[in-house]
C-alpha positions in Angstrom: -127.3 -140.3 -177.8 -128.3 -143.6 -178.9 -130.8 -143.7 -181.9 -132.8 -147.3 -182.5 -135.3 -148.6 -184.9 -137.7 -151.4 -184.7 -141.0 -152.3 -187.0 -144.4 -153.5 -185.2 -147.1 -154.7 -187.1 -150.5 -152.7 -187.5 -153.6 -154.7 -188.2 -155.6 -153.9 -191.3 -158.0 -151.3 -191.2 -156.9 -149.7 -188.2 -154.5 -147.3 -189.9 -156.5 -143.9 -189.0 -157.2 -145.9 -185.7 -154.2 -145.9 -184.8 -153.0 -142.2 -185.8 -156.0 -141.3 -184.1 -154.8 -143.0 -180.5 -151.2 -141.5 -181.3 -152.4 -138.2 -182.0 -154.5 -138.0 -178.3 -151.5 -140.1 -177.0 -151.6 -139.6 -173.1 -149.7 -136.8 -171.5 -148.7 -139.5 -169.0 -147.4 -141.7 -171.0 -145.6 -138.6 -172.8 -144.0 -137.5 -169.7 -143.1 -141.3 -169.0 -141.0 -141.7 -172.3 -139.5 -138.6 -171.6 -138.1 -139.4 -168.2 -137.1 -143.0 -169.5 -134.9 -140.8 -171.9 -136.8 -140.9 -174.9 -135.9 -137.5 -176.7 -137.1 -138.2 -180.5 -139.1 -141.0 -181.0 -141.1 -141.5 -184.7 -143.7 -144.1 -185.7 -144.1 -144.2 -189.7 -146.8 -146.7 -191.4 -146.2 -148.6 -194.8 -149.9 -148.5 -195.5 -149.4 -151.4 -198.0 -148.0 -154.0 -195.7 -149.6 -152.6 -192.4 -145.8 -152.3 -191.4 -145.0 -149.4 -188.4 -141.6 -148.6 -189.0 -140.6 -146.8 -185.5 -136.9 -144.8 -184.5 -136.0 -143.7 -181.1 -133.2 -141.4 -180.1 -132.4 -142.0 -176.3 -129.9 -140.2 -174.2 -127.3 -142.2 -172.1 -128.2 -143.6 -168.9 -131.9 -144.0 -170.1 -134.1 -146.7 -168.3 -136.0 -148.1 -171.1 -135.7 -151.6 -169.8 -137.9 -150.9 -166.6 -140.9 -149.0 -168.9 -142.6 -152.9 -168.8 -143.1 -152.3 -165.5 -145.2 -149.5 -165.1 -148.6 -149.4 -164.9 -148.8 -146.4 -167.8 -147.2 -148.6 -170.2 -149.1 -151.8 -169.5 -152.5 -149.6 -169.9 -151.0 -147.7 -173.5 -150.0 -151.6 -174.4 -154.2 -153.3 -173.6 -155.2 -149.8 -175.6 -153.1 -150.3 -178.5 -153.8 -154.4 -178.7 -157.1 -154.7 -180.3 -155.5 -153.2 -183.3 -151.9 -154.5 -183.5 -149.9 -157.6 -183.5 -149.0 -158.4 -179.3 -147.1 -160.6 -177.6 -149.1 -162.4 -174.7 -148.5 -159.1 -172.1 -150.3 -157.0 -175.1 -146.6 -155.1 -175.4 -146.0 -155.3 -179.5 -144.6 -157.4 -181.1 -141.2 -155.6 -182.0 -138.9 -156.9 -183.9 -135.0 -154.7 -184.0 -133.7 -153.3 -186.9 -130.0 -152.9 -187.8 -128.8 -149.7 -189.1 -127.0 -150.7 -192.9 -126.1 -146.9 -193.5 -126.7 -143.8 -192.3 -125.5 -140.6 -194.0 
């Protein structure tokens, strides 16, 4: 199992916004991260900086990579921009995290 952890940016104001969307996320897309090999994935918000801090645990042999591609994703991604930092494709802006310690 591989665990990673990347932070996207939230723009201000749309903090319940965006639990809102998360907490009707699509069964789709659910079912998509799933099969990609997503098995624990988290989203946390420093309300103070609009920070998302996010940490996925994915199994070996995932297909993360081809997630881009899918129609699912590239709806989720146009959802989710009006309210968060995007690169031109409206995927987030990501930006990878190295794990210092873990206990």
């Amino acid at each position: 199992m591989q665990e990673i952890a990347f932070t996207m940016k939230l723009k201000k104001g749309f903090e319940q916004e965006y639990k809102k969307r998360h907490d009707e996320i699509w069964e789709e897309l659910s079912i998509t991260l799933y099969k990609a090999g997503i098995r624990d994935y988290a989203i946390y918000l420093d309300e103070n900086s609009g920070t998302l801090f996010a940490v996925q645990r994915r199994i070996d042999g995932h297909t993360i990579d081809s997630l881009p591609e899918l129609t699912i994703m590239k709806k989720w991604w146009a959802f989710m921009a009006d309210i968060m930092e995007v690169n031109s494709d409206n995927s987030p802006v990501s930006v990878a995290l190295t794990c210092v310690f873990k206990n």
